[in-house]
C-alpha angles and dihedrals in degrees: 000000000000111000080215091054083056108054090046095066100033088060101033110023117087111262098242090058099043097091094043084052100043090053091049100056084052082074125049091208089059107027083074079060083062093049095047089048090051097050092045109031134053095247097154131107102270083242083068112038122062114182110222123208114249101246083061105062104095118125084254104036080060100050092049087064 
């Protein structure tokens, strides 16, 4: 496991999910489960993540936020 990796998750990631996680980047089969997760699904603690509406996701919508 990647001190990094946990860090990560331990600061970003939503407290419910961070067990199930941590346990998935111990072992290299699973920890692409954890990647997959974080590219699909809205894992992160609600302070970090903002969801933004589709007509809004332009290079420039989003830096006018």
């Amino acid at each position: 496991m990647d001190n990094q990796e946990e860090a990560f998750i331990k600061t970003f990631i939503a407290e419910d999910k961070q067990e199930r996680y941590l346990g998935f980047i111990k072992s290299s089969k699973r920890r692409n489960k954890f990647l997959d997760d974080f590219h699909h699904s809205i894992i992160l603690r609600g302070a970090f993540a903002v969801e933004i509406p589709n007509r809004e996701r332009s290079v420039e919508a989003v830096e006018q936020r």
